[in-house]
C-alpha positions, 0 to 999 in steps of 0.5 A: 170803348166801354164806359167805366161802369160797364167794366166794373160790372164786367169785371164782377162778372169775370171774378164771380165765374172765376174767383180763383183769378183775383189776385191775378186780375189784381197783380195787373192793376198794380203793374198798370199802374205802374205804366207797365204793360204786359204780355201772355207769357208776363201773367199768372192766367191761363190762356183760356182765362186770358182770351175771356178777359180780352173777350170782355173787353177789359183789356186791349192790345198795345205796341208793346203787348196788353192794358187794361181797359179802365183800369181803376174801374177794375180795381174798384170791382176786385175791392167790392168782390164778385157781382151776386146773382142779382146783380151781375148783369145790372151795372146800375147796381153794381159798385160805381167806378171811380175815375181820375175825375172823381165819382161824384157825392154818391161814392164818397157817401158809398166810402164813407158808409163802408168805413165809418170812422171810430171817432164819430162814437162820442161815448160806448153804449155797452154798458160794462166797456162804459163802466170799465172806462169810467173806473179807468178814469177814476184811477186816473183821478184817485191816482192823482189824490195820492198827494191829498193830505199833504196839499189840504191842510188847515183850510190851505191848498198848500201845492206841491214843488216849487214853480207851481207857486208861480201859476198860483201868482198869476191866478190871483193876480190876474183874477184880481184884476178880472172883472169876472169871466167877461171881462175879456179885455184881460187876455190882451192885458196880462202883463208878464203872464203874457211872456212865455206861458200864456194860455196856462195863466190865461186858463187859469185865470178865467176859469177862477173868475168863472167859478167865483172869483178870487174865492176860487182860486185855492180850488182852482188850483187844487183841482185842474190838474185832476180835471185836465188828466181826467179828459186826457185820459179820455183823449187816450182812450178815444186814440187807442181805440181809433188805432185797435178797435180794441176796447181792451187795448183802450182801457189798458192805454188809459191805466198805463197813462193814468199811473205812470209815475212821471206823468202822475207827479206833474199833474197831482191835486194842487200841481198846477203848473203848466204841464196839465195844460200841454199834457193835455192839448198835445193829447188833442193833437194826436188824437186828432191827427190820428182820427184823420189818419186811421179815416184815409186808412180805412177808406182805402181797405173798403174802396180804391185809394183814389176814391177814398182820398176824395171821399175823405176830403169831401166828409164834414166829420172829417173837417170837424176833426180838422177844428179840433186840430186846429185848436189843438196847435193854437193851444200848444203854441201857447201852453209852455215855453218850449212849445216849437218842440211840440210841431218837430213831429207834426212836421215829420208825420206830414211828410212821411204821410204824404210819402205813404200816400204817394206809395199807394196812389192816393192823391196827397192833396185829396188826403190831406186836405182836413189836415192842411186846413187844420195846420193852416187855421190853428197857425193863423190862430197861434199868430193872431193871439201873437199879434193881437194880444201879444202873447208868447215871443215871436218864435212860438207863434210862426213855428205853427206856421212854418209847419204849416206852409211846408206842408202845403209845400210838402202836399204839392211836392207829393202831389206832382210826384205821384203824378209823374211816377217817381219812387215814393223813397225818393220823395222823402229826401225831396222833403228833407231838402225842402225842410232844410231849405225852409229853416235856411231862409227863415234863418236869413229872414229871422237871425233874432229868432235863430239866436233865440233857437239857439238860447232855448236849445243851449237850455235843452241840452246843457241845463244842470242843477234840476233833477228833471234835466237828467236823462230818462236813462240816467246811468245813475239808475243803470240805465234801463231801470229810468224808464221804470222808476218813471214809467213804469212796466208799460215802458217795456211793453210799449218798446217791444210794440212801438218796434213792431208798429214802426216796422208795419209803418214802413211796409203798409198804409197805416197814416194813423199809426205813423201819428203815435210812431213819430211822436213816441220815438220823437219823446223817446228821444227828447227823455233820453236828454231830459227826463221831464220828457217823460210826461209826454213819452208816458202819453204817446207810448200808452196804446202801444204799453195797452197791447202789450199787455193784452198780448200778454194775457192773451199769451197766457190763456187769459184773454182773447187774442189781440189784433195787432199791428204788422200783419205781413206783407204791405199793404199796397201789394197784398191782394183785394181777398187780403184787404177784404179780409183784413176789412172784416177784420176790422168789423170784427175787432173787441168792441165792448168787455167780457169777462173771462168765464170762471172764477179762477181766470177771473182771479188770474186776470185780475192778479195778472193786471195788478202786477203788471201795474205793480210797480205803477202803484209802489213808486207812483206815491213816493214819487209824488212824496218827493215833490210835496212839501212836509209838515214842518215846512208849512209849519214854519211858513204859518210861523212867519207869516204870523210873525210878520203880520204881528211885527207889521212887515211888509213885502220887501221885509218879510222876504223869506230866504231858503233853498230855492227849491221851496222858496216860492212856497214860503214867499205864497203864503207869507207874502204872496210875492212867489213870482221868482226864486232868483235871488234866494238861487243866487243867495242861499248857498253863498250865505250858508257856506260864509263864515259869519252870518252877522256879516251878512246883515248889511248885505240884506239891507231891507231884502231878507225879512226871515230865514229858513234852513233844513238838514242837508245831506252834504253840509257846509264845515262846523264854522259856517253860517250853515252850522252857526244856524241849523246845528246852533240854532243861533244861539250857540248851542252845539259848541257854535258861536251865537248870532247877533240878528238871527231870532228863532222863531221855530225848530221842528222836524229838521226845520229852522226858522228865523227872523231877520233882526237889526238886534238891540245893543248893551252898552257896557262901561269896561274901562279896562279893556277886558271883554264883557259877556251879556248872558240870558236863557232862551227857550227853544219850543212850547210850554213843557216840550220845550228846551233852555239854552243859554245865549251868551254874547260877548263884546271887547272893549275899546275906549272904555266902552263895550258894545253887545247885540243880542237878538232875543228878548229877557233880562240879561247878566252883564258882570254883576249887574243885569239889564231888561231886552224887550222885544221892541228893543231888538226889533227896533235896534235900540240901544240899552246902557249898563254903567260899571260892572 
């Protein structure tokens, strides 16, 4: 019997006198492999060209007709093509033949050599594809600085929306408490930043502390975000171009993620809340879980799958990408509170992918081996940081490591499937079963963690009250015009392509676009629920948006064309010719930039791109103007912390109350106490909507130092605290009743503010009964802009005696007399008398 390396250099010999029998010689591989075998009438070859192959020895007689000698020996040499002259008759020379056994170090460094792997290119060399990538990251950044006036005014970092207040609060106090960036004692002593997002607060603690402290914690604040987008943009970059080849494709990517709308919103200048934090590790594990994809996948163009499975398991480069994954999942356990979402796709990818390997013949466990040591390392991690430091709650830390585990099992599973020939379709329900299996004996084992599942879901699915819980395509926006409020255009091309690609995904061995597959349908999805999805959705969808457009332009005679996804035919069944070709394809994919020729395409290209991102760069800047807070709203939080810094109020006393929307903004700067907004969200409505506003006083008790109202679209009835203070100011104006404990302190743009006063009383002698009004003139604004009202409070007698509050300073008429208010006096609650009338 021949050794494997005298077929495969018997086999070169047959196709290089023979080319026209490949596909031939390639359809008997296959049905070999199917444990098949064959007869003369079975096969495509002639009975002169069947006679040699038995002849050479490179197939024999059975029982039941033919096999092949060797015959992944064969297949190696169809996928090296024809022995050349020199070589044919040297086996020494000619590709080794791969045996179940392996082939040893010398084929797995021959695999890798023939398919080096586009993620070991840390940056581009050409010098016009890196200058159109660092201007596409500086739109990523520019695009970001839309919100700039608003967020740096008068020395402050005032940051836009309401939560971002609440990171603001764990930065300094956490970096407060840090005694630099070594001391790393802290991250196992953060206290309640520890409860849910603790590497956002971690993160942003140490870097502060890094870059000068507390000092630094405005900037910090101002700029991470920006600086997070920058390097998921890259992330971006590196995976279109891990998928395509494509540079063009890769820069698109970056400018459709770089300016969606959503995406640019939750990670503006000062937005610093936990989005750029999971926006950008979830970027790391697709790119890392793509890298190892598209590495099988084009090993196994260039050499036999068994052999390119081995030889991916065997490259250093590859468990390096298995590093990077591993902190990739230790970091998204930790980024945000519904982190078990992230590891839906990641356990979908594993399964299906073990299914393709299954499909092609390619050991699950030689192919899966970098992946299930990163899955494995990044859920020790995730849970070490649950158990030594005590972050986030249980559920978070041991979702990696269920994901983990059923993957060993899925490997294994795959890996006796494949052994024993049974249909790779079948596979994927032997998977589900496991995976069902799995959550009903964690569910036994957990019931807490089911409950706590199970609260975190009712969240998901019935959270109301929030813009962002509405779905991406809201019916309020007829559905399809969602996605191009928030996405922008990109959305639409990415659609039409991730349709294609999941057709391709399907039919054909591409491990690295059932990454981006799984996870765009999967946040597809989860924004169709909730909107706040569509973050996430903007990241996975943007090679696909980057095709799209390149396909576009090349529609038009614009652009060279781009080789897409879903060439016909599955992989596993199209000829070695095919996959060779299909491999110099890859050689030949758009790897650095050239501008078209002419000025006037040039024009058409430029003003095509530009449309394209039109919508992009309208709705990006009044999207971002939604969430950043006006002027006036800053204005009044100066206004009350100057107040209560000259009067000597003290946290709980300079308590701002106010929509809940913005209240920890006005508690930042007037206290620093931004930690929740749960009591102005309980409060706030009920106190506007009451029919007396001085009732309420007792109520605050020491709680409310100061109150804060703004023009309401849909406002409370004419006889409500809400009109009493917004329409009336609280002095009675606009034909409304005058308050008692409610000073103005300001009225600007729409804004009301007030301080909470105990009032100073007069004291009046009415022996008669009859009611005594006590009556002063406020002012309302600065020097010559401002306006006069009068502020009349009244009072019935009774035993002789009327008492009147007044909440504003001056000399008031009472009858015929007058009495002095100081503003000590109405902060104080003092009391003045008046005798007679």
């Amino acid at each position: 019997m021949p050794s494997p390396e005298e077929t495969t250099a018997a086999a070169r010999e047959f196709l290089a006198d023979h080319p026209e029998v490949e596909d031939a010689l390639a359809a008997l591989v296959e049905r070999d492999a199917r444990d098949e075998p064959w007869t003369f009438d079975d096969i495509d070859l002639d009975s002169g060209r069947f006679g040699e192959l038995v002849a050479r020895d490179l197939a024999r007689e059975v029982d039941d007709g033919y096999r092949l000698r060797n015959p992944d020996a064969i297949r190696a040499a169809i996928d090296a093509g024809p022995a050349d002259a020199g070589d044919a008759t040297d086996a020494g020379l000619t590709a080794t033949a791969p045996t179940d056994a392996g082939s040893g170090a010398s084929t797995g460094e021959s695999a890798h050599d023939a398919a080096p792997s586009r993620f070991s290119t840390a940056v581009d060399v050409d010098g016009l594809t890196l200058l159109g990538l660092v201007g596409a990251l500086l739109a990523v950044a520019g695009a970001r600085l839309v919100a700039a006036p608003a967020v740096f005014r008068e020395g402050f970092v005032v940051s836009p929306s309401n939560d971002t207040y609440f990171f603001r609060y764990w930065q300094e106090r956490l970096v407060a408490r840090a005694d630099g960036a070594l001391d790393l004692w802290l991250f196992a002593d953060m206290g309640g930043a520890a409860s849910t997002r603790p590497l956002a607060h971690a993160t942003n603690w140490w870097v502060t502390a890094l870059l000068g402290g507390a000092d630094a914690a405005p900037a910090v604040a101002a700029w991470l975000p920006v600086v997070a987008s920058v390097c998921l943009g890259y992330l971006v970059y590196r995976t279109a171009r891990l998928l395509t080849g494509d540079v063009r494709v890769a820069l698109a990517a970056v400018l459709f993620y770089g300016l969606a709308p959503v995406n640019v919103v939750y990670t503006s200048v000062g937005f610093l809340d936990h989005q750029a934090h999971q926006y950008l590790w979830l970027g790391l594990l697709v790119a890392t879980l793509t890298a190892l994809g598209t590495d099988i996948a084009r090993r196994t163009t260039s050499t036999d799958a068994r052999t390119a499975a081995r030889a991916h398991a065997r490259d250093a480069r590859m468990w390096a990408i298995a590093l990077a994954l591993a902190v990739a999942v230790a970091a998204s356990a930790h980024a945000w509170g519904g982190s078990p979402l992230t590891f839906v796709p990641v356990a979908a990818v594993v399964r299906l992918r073990v299914a393709l390997d299954v499909r092609r013949d390619r050991s699950p466990t030689f192919a899966n081996a970098p992946l299930l040591g990163g899955l494995a390392v990044g859920a020790g991690l995730a849970l070490a940081a649950h158990l030594a430091l005590g972050w986030h709650e249980s559920i978070a830390a041991v979702t990696p490591a269920l994901v983990a585990g059923g993957a060993l099992v899925v490997v294994g599973l795959g890996e006796l499937w494949r052994r024993v020939s049974l249909p790779p379709l079948a596979l994927v329900a032997a998977e589900a079963v496991v995976v069902v299996g799995g959550l009903v004996a964690y569910a036994r084992l957990r019931p807490d963690d089911i409950d706590r599942l199970q609260t975190r879901a009712d969240d998901l699915f019935f959270r109301e009250g929030i813009s962002e819980t509405a779905s991406l395509f809201s019916p309020d926006f007829a559905v399809v015009f969602g996605p191009l409020l928030q996405l922008g255009l990109g959305f639409y091309f990415a659609i039409a392509v991730l349709a294609v690609a999941t057709w391709a995904v399907a039919r054909r061995d591409e491990p690295g676009w059932l990454v981006v597959v799984c996870f765009a349908w999967y946040y597809t999805l989860l924004a169709t629920i909730q909107a706040r999805f569509a973050g996430q959705l903007a990241i996975m969808i943007a090679p696909l948006a980057g095709i799209g457009l390149v396909y576009l332009l090349a529609a038009i005679d614009i652009a060279r064309p781009v080789a897409v996804v879903g060439r016909p035919g599955e992989s596993g069944s199209r000829s070695p010719r095919a996959r060779r070709e299909d491999a110099a394809a890859e050689e030949e994919t758009i790897t650095s930039l050239e501008l078209p020729d002419g000025t006037r395409v040039r024009g058409y290209l430029v003003t095509a791109i530009l449309v394209v991102l039109l919508f992009n760069l309208l709705l990006a800047p009044s999207l971002v103007g939604q969430t950043t807070h006006d002027r006036a709203q800053f204005d009044a939080a100066l206004t009350i912390d100057a107040h209560a810094e000259e009067v000597d109020r003290e946290y709980p006393r300079n308590f701002v109350l106010s929509q809940w929307g913005d209240n920890r903004m006005y508690n930042y700067f007037v206290s620093g106490e931004s930690q929740g907004y749960g009591y102005a969200r309980s409060n706030h409505d009920q106190f506007l909507a009451s029919l007396d506003p001085d009732d309420w006083y007792d109520q605050f008790q020491d709680r409310v130092g100061y109150i804060v109202t703004t023009e309401r679209e849909n406002a409370p009835a004419t006889n409500t605290t809400y009109a009493a203070l917004h329409d009336g100011m609280g002095i009675g104006a606009n034909d409304t009743d005058p308050t008692g404990h409610y000073q103005l302190l300001a009225s600007d743009d729409g804004v009301r503010t007030f301080a909470v006063v105990p009032g100073a009383t007069i004291q009046v002698s009415e022996p008669s009964g009859e009611e005594v009004t006590a009556t002063t003139t406020v002012t309302v604004g600065d020097g010559s802009d401002g306006n006069s009202y009068e502020y009349a409070r009244s009072a019935t007698a009774a035993d002789g005696t009327a008492t009147i509050r007044v909440a504003y300073p001056g000399e008031y008429s009472v009858g015929n007399g007058t009495v002095t208010v100081t503003n000590a006096d109405v902060l104080a609650g003092n009391q003045t008398t008046i005798s007679g009338r």
